[in-house]
VMD Tcl script that draws the C-alpha trace (Angstrom):
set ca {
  {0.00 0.00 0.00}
  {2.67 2.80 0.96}
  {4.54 1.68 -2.14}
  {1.12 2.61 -4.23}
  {0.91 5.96 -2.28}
  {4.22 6.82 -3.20}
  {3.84 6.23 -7.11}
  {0.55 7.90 -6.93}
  {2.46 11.04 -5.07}
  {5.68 11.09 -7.99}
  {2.56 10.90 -10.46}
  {0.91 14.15 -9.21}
  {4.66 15.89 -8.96}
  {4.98 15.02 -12.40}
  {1.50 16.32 -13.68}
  {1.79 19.43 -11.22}
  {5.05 20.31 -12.62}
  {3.71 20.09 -15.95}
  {0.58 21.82 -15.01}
  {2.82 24.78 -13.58}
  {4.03 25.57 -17.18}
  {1.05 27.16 -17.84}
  {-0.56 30.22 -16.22}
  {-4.14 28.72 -16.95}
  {-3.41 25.55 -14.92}
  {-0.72 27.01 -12.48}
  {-2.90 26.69 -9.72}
  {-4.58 23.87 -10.21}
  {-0.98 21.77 -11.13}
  {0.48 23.68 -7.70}
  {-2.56 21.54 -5.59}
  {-2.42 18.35 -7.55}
  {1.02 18.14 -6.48}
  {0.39 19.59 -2.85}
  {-2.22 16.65 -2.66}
  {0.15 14.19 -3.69}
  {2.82 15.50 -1.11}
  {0.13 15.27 1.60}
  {-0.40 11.80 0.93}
  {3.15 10.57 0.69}
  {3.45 12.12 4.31}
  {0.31 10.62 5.95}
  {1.19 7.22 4.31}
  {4.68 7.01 5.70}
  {3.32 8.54 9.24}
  {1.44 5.71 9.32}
  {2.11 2.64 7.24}
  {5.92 2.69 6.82}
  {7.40 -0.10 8.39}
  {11.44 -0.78 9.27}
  {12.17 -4.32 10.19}
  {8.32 -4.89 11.46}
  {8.71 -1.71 13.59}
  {6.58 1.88 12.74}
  {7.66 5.15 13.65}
  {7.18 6.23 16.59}
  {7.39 9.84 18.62}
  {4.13 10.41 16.71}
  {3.68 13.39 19.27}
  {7.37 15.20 18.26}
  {6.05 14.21 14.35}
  {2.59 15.40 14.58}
  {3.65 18.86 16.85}
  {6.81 19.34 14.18}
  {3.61 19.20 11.18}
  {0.87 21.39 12.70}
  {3.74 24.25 13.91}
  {5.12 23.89 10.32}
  {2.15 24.27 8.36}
  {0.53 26.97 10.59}
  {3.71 29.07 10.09}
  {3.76 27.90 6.17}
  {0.08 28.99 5.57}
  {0.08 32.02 7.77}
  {3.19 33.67 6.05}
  {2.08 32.12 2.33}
  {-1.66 34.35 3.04}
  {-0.45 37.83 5.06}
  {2.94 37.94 2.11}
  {2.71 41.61 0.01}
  {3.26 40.58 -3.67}
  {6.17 42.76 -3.27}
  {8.00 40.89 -0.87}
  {7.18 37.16 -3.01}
  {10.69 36.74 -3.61}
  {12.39 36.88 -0.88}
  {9.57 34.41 0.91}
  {10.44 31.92 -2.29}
  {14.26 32.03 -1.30}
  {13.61 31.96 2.69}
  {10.88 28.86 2.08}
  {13.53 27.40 -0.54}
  {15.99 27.64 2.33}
  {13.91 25.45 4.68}
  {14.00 22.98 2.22}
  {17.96 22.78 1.91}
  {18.38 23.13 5.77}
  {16.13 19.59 5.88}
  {18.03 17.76 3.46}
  {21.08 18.58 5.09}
  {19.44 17.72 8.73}
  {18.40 14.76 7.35}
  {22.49 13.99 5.82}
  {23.29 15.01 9.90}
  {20.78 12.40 11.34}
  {22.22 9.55 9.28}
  {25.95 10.24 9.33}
  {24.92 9.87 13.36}
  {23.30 6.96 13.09}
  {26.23 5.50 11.05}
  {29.30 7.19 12.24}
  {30.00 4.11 15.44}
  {29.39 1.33 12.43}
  {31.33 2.61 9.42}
  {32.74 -0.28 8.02}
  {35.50 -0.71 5.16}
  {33.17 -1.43 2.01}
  {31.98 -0.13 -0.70}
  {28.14 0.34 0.26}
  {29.73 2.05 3.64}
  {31.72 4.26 1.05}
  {28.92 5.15 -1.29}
  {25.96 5.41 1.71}
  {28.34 8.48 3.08}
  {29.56 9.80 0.10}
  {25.64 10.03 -0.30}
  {25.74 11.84 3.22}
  {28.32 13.93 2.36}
  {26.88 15.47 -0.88}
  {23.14 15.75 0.34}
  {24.75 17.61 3.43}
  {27.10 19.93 1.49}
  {24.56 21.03 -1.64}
  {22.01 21.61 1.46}
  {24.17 23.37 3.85}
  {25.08 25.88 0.52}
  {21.31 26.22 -0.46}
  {20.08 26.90 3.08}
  {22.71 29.96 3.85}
  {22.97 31.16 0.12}
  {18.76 31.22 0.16}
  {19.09 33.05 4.00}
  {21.43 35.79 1.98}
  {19.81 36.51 -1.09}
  {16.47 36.58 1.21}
  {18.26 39.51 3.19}
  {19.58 40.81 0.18}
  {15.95 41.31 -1.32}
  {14.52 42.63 1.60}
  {17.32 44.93 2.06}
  {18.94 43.87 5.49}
  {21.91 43.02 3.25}
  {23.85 44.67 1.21}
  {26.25 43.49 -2.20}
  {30.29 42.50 -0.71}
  {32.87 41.98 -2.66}
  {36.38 42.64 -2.07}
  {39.49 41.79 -4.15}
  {40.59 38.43 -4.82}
  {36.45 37.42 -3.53}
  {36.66 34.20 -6.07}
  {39.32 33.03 -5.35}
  {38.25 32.49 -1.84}
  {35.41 31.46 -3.06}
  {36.96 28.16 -5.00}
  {39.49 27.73 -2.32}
  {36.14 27.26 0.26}
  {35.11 25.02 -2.17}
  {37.71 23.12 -2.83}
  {38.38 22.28 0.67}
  {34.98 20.88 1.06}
  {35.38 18.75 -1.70}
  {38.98 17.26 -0.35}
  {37.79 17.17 2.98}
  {34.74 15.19 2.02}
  {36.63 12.62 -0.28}
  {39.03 12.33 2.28}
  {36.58 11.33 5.12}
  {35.05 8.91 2.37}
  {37.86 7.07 1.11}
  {40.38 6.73 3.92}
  {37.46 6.73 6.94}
  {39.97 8.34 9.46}
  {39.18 8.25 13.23}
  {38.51 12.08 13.03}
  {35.61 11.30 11.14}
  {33.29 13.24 13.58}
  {34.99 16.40 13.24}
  {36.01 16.46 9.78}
  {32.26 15.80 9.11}
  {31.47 19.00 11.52}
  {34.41 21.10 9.57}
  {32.74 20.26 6.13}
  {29.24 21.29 7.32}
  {30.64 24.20 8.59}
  {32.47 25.55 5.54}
  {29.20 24.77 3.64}
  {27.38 27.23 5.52}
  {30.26 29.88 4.81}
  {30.45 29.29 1.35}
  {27.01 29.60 0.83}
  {27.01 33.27 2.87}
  {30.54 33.77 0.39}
  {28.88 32.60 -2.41}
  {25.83 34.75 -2.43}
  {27.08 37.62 -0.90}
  {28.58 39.62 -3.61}
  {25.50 38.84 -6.38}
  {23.44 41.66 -6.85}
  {19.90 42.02 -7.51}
  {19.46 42.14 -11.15}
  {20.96 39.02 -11.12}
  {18.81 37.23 -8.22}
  {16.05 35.43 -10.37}
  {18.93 33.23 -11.92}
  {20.32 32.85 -8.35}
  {17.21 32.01 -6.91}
  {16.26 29.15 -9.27}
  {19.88 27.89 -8.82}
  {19.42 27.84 -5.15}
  {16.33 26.17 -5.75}
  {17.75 23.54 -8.15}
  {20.45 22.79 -5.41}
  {17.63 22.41 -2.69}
  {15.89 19.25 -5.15}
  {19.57 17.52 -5.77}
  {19.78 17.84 -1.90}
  {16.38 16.02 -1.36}
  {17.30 13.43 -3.73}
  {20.52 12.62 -2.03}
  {17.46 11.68 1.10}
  {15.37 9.78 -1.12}
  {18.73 7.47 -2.24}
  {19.87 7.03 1.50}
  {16.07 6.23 2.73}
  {14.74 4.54 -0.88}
  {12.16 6.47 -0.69}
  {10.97 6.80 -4.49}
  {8.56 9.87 -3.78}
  {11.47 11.98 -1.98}
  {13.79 10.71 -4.59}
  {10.92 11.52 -7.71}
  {10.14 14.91 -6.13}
  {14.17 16.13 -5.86}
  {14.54 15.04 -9.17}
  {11.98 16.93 -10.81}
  {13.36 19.90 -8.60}
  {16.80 19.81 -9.39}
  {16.10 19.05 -13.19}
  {13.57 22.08 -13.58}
  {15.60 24.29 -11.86}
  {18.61 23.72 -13.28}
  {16.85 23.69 -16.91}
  {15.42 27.20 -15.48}
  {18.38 28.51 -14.84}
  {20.31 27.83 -18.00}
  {16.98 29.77 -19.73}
  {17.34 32.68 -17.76}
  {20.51 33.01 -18.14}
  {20.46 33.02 -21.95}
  {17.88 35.31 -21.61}
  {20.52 37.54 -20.35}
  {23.04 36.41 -22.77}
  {24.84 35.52 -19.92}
  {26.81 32.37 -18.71}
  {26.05 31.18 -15.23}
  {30.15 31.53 -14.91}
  {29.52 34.59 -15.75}
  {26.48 35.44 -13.53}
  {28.07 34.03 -10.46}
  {31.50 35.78 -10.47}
  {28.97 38.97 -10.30}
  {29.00 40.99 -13.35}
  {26.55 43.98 -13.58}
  {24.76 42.33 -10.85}
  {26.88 42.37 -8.17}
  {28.66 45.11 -6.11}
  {31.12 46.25 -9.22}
  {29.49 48.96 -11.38}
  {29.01 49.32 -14.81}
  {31.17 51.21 -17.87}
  {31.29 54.83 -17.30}
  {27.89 56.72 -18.60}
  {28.29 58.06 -22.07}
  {27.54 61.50 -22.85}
  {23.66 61.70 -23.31}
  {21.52 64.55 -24.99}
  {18.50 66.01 -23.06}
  {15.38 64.08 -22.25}
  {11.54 65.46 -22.48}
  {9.27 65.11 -19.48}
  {5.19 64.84 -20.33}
  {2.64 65.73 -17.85}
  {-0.44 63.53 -16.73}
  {-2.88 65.33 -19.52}
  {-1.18 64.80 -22.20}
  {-0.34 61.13 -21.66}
  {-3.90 60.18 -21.03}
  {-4.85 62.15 -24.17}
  {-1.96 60.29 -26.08}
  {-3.26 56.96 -24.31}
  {-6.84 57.24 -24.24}
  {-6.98 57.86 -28.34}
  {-4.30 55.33 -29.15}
  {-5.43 51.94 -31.25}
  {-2.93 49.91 -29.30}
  {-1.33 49.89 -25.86}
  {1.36 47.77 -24.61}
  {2.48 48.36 -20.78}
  {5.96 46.89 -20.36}
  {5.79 46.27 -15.84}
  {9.15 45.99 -14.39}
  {10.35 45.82 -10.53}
  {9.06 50.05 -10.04}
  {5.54 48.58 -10.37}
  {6.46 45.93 -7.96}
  {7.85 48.36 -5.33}
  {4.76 50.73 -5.46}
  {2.31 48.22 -5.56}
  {0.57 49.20 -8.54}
  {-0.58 46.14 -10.09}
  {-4.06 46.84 -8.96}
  {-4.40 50.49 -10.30}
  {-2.51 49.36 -13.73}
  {-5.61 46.73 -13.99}
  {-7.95 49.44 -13.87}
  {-6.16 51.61 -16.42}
  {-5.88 48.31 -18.56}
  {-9.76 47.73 -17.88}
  {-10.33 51.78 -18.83}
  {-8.53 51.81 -21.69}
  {-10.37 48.70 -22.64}
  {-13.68 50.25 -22.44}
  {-13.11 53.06 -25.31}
  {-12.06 50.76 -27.81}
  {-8.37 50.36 -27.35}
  {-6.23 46.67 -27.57}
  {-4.33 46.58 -23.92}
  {-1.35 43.65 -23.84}
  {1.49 43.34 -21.37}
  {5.05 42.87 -22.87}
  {7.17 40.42 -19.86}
  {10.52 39.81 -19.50}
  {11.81 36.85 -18.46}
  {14.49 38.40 -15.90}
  {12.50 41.05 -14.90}
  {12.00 41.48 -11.58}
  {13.63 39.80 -8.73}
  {12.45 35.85 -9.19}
  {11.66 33.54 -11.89}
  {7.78 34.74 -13.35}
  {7.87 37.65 -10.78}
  {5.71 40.04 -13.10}
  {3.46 37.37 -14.04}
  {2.76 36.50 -10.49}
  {2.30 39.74 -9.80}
  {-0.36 40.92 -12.51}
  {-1.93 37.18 -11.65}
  {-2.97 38.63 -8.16}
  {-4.54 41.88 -10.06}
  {-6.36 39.66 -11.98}
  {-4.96 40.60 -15.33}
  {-5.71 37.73 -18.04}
  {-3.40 35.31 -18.82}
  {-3.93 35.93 -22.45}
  {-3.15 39.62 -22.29}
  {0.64 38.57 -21.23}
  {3.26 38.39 -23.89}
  {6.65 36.93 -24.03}
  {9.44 38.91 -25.13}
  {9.53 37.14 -28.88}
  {5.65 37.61 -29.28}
  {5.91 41.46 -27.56}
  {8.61 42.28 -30.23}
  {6.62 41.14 -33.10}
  {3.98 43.42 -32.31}
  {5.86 46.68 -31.09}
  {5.96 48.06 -35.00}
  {2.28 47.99 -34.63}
  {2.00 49.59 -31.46}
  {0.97 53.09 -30.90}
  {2.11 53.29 -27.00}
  {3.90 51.36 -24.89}
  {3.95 52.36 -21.42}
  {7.08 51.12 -19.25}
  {6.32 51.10 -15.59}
  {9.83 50.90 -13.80}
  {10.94 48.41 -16.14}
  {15.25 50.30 -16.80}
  {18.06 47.40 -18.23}
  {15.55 45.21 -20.33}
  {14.53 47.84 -22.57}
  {17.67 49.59 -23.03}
  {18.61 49.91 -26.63}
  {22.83 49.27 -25.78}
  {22.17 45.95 -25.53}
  {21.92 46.09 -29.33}
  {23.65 49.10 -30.28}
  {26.47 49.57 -27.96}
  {29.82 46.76 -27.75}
  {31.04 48.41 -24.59}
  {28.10 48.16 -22.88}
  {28.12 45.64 -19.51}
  {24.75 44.35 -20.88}
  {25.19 44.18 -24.75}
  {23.79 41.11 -26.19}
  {21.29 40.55 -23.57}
  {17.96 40.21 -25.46}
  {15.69 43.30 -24.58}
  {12.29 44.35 -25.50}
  {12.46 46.23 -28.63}
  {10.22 49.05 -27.29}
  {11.98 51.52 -29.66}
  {10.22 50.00 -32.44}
  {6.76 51.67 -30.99}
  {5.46 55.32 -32.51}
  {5.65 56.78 -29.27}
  {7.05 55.06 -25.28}
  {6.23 56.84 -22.46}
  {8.30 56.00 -19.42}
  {7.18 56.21 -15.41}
  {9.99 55.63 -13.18}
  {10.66 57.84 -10.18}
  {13.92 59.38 -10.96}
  {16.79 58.98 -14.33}
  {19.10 57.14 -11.67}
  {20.25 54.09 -13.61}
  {19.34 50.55 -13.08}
  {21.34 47.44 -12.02}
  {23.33 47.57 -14.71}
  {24.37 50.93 -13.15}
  {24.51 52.66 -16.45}
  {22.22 55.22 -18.49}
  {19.09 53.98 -20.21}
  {19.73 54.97 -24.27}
  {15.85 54.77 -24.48}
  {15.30 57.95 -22.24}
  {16.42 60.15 -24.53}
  {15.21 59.02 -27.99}
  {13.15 61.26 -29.78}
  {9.94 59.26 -29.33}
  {10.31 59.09 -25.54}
  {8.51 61.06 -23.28}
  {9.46 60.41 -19.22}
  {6.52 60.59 -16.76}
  {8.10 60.93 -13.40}
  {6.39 59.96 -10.10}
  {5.23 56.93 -7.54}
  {4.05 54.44 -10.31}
  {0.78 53.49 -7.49}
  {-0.09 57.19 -7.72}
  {0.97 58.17 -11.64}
  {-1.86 55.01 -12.77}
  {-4.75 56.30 -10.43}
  {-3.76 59.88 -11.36}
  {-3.84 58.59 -15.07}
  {-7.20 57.27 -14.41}
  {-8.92 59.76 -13.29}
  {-7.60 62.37 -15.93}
  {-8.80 59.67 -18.77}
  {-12.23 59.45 -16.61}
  {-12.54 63.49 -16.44}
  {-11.35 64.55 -19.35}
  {-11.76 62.55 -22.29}
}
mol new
graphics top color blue
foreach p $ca { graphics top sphere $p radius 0.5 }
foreach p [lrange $ca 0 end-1] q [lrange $ca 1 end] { graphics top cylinder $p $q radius 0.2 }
display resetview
């Protein structure tokens, strides 16, 4: 029976995770899965079996659930969209610190009867790795958490990397040391590994920046499912084994995606290019840029065939998801075509905008991906970018010395006319100046974006 309960739980990862690649059936793949998780728990609370014996402290088990998912729920229901990231990387983090937990528990339970064989060998080499990857994603998801939220701050100092692969590399000796020679010192060359996993994944984080945290994120993430499949080999447990799979495989898959949507390596991404700490190329000499006032853009707006609103992390920040809905919905209502053009990096996690115009409601049908958006930009009369800066900066295409040329952008240049609503001209991530701002075409439209879009509205509402 609990071996049924376990293929019926990798079967529902396995449709949920397909499910999830699709806005329509996000939510419905996200509980199909959650179902099947529930089940492979309840089943091995109370039908696994070890040598005839259950498991028993049902009341530490049962305690350990209910404060879990109270916590879980609570935090998943009171979360701002705004702050969605950083609860991804902090719940992502929970997930490495149990896989390496669970490496602790068994090295424990087989550190007084290590024996010279190969199965002894391979069980803690097992150990080892499920500990280590853990250990990295739990403090590396811990950082980039405070990093989002702003406790942290970017740190890098001179010669950063090379600390960083000499952490590494020590970890890696120490570990195939321990494995292959089984010295008496096992116990504390097992604590000094653990140890300098937690460091290295603080070291490791520390200096990315966050224009570069969605790829970071979903790497963390992809290290948290190789970590719970290093669990599922030492328990054979299928489901724990199926479900760390499909996490390390899809994240990993993820992050390669993102990365080339950056035209970026990962190398290249983690030694912390215009992400991290170290600033861009010096700021070219720019001619002047034209402001436009609220009137005028909702007279340019509210007569225009076809709108596309281009969201970025401003809209995030200010919240205004809900009043670009209603402007969408306005719009809308005289007879103009409203779509959304999204990024794939933009924001600060994988699908950030998407989850974010999700909550307001906004249908999945109206979103378009960068290739479909720049088909349709020649065609466009508006586009409105709403504290979107680096992915819809021209350099990329135009400009060799540019820290982010070849990264794919939207092509809003290609529009008749792009207004732009961002609070100030101070650069983005990249740390350099936006080409766009001071085309001919572009008209800047300065302010809170929450306040600008209800501002917006009610001009379009009074005086058109």
């Amino acid at each position: 029976m609990l071996s049924l309960i376990y293929l019926i739980g990798s079967v529902t990862f396995i449709i949920g995770l397909k499910m999830l690649g699709n806005p329509a059936t996000a939510r419905k793949g996200n509980a199909i899965a959650a179902g099947g998780m529930a089940l492979a728990i309840l089943g091995t609370i109370f039908l696994y079996r070890h040598h005839g014996q259950g498991l028993h402290n049902y009341g530490w088990i049962i305690a350990g659930l209910l404060i879990g998912s109270v916590i879980g729920f609570i935090s998943a229901r009171t979360v701002k969209m705004t702050a969605m990231p950083e609860m991804v990387s902090l719940f992502n983090g929970m997930g490495g610190a149990c896989a390496a937990l669970i490496s602790v528990v068994e090295f424990e339970h087989m550190s007084d009867t290590l024996a010279d064989t190969t199965g002894s060998r391979m069980q803690l080499g097992i150990i080892f790795a499920g500990m280590v990857i853990g250990a990295v994603s739990f403090a590396g998801s811990v950082i980039a958490w405070g990093k989002l939220n702003g406790r942290i701050r970017d740190v890098s100092f001179q010669g950063q990397h090379i600390l960083n692969m000499s952490v590494l590399a020590v970890i890696v000796l120490l570990a195939a040391y321990v494995t292959i020679l089984l010295p008496s010192s096992t116990v504390i060359l097992f604590a000094a590994v653990l140890a300098l996993s937690l460091v290295y994944g603080i070291i490791f984080v520390l200096p990315i920046g966050g224009a570069d945290m969605p790829v970071v994120i979903s790497l963390l993430n992809s290290f948290t499912g190789v970590a719970a499949a290093c669990g599922g080999f030492l328990y054979n447990n299928p489901v724990m084994l199926t479900g760390g799979i499909l996490v390390g495989s899809a994240g990993t898959i993820l992050t390669i995606l993102m990365c080339k949507a950056m035209n970026r390596s990962l190398k290249n991404v983690l030694i912390g290019a215009f992400g991290g700490a170290k600033p861009g190329s010096a700021s070219k000499e720019q001619g002047a840029y034209k402001e436009i006032g609220l009137s005028d853009t909702a007279v340019v707006m509210g007569y225009a065939n076809k709108v596309i609103i281009v969201p970025g992390y401003g809209l995030a920040v200010a919240q205004a998801q809900h009043a670009c809905h209603e402007l969408e919905t306005l719009l809308e209502a005289r007879g103009v075509e409203v779509k959304y053009a999204i990024h794939p990096v933009a924001g600060r996690m994988p699908g950030h905008m998407n989850v974010l115009l999700a909550e307001a409601d906004v249908p999945y049908d109206k979103l378009l991906e960068m290739e479909q958006a720049n088909g349709q930009f020649t065609t466009t009369d508006v586009v409105l970018i709403l504290g979107a800066n680096d992915v819809v900066n021209p350099a990329a295409k135009s400009d060799p010395s540019s820290p982010i040329y070849g990264m794919p952008i939207l092509e809003v240049e290609n529009a008749r006319s792009v207004i732009v609503n961002k609070r100030s001209m101070k650069p983005g991530y990249a740390g350099i100046e936006n080409d766009l701002f001071f085309q001919p075409k572009t008209s800047m439209l300065f302010g809170d974006a929450k306040q600008v879009l209800q501002q917006l509205v009610a001009e379009i509402v009074n005086s058109l």
